[in-house]
C-alpha positions, 0 to 999 in steps of 0.5 A: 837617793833621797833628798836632804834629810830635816836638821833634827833641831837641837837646844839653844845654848845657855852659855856663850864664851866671855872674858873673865875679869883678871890681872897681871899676876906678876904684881900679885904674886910680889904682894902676896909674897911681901905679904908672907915674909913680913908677916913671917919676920913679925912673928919671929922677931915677936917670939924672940924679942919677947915682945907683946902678944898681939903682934905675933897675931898681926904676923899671922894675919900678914901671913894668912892675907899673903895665902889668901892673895896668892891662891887667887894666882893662876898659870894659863898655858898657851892654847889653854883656857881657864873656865872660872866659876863664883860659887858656881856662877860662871864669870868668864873665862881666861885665854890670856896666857901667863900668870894671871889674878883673879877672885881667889874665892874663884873656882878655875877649871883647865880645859885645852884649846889645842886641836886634836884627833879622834879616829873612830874605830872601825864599824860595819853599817850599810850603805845605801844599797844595802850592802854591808861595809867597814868604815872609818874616819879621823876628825881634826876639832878643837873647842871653839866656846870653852862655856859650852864645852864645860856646862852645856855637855857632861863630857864634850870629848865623850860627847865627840866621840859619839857623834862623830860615830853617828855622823859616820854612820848616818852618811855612810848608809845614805851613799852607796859604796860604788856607784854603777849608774850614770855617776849621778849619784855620789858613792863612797869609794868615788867621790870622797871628796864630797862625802868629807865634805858632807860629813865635816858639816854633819859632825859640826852640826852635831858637836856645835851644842858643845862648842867644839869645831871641826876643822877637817874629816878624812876616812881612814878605812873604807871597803866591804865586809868579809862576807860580800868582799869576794863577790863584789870583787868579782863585780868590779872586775866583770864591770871593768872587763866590760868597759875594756872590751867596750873600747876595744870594739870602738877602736876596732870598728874605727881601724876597719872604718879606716882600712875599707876606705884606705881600700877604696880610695887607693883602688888596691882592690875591687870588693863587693858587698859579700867580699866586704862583709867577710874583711870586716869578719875577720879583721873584727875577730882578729882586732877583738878577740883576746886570744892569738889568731890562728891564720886560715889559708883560703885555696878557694874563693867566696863563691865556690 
């Protein structure tokens, strides 16, 4: 496998997450409902006393003052942000939940904090051998820098979404999905561990420019595709059969090992080179064969 591939660079973000200037809205949302309701009696006791003209005019300036303070309320929920412009200047944003003041000649986007999922659909790519497989995963983000998420992308959850997509794909075509060498290098299927770990960094890299944050990547769907499924299959399996039969020799030789010493060092029986050589026939035979043995009755000796 190839070494590390260069980070592609990426535009520096012009906007950086600041605090907005605000206040407690409780003492606001009083004034401007005083406000209303002071502006409101002067105008219905101006129209019903009769009294002079100007005083109903008072009353609805009270009553628009009042509107005019309360548009500058605004409710932030908790794990919830509000993004606040000036004529499209932005001045900051608002995390503090609650009831809160600001500019009324503000504009105040909501955009959530909370952490959420997206899981990625499945997608057939290659992986490092060329073979083709499905693949997906889910990732666990939520906005870091409400600015960034706001003005530096069009549309950060569109934004996720893709990367994240090719993000997958890219670590996905850069292991294989088993490893048959000498384990030196990572595949998919054995060391999901660290190709998660790969892949949290890649999409946080990519995601970083619209301040979103990951907090955790798992795959959710990992096999071949349709068409090579059964062949690789058959591969797995001949690749286990071998490493069994592997052992089965090992522990084989050993128990022979053992039984022509046990042989030698109890003087059970005196055996020449030829005499050892067919014991260690037919016990391997018998040790390592997959089949039950058949018992053949010697009447006869090696020499004749």
């Amino acid at each position: 496998m190839s070494g590390p591939e260069p980070a592609v660079p990426r535009p520096t973000p012009q906007y950086r997450e600041y605090e907005a200037p605000s206040r407690d809205g409780l003492a606001f949302a009083a004034a401007a409902a005083a406000l209303v309701l002071v502006g409101a009696l002067t105008v219905v006791l101006t129209a019903a006393l009769d009294l002079h003209g100007s005083l109903v005019a008072g009353g609805a300036l009270l009553v628009l003052a009042g509107a005019v303070v309360a548009s500058g309320l605004t409710v932030v929920a908790p794990n919830e942000a509000r993004v606040v412009q000036l004529f499209g200047r932005y001045v900051g944003t608002i995390r503090s939940d609650g009831l809160r003041w600001v500019n009324p000649l503000t504009r105040r986007n909501r955009i959530s904090t909370r952490i959420r999922n997206h899981e990625t659909s499945v997608m057939k790519v290659n992986d490092a051998s060329g073979s083709p497989i499905e693949i997906a995963a889910v990732v666990v983000w939520q906005v870091e820098d409400s600015a960034r998420a706001t003005f530096e992308v069009d549309d950060y959850l569109q934004f996720v979404s893709t990367q994240t997509e090719a993000a997958v794909r890219h670590i996905a075509g850069r292991h294989p999905y088993d490893s048959y060498d000498d384990g030196t290098v990572p595949s998919l299927r054995e060391d999901a561990e660290l190709i998660t770990q790969q892949l949290s960094k890649e999409v946080g890299e990519r995601v970083d420019a619209a301040g979103v944050t990951v907090v955790e990547t798992r795959f959710t769907h990992l096999a071949y595709a349709p068409e090579i499924a059964q062949a690789m299959l058959q591969r797995q399996q001949a690749g286990a059969m071998i490493a069994a039969r592997q052992e089965i020799v090992e522990g084989a030789v050993g128990m022979v090992d053992r039984a022509l010493e046990r042989l030698s060092e109890e003087n059970v029986v005196e055996l020449d080179e030829e005499r050892k050589a067919a014991m260690v026939s037919n016990l391997l035979v018998v040790l390592c064969s997959d089949r039950p043995t058949s018992p053949v009755v010697n009447t006869g000796t090696l020499y004749q």
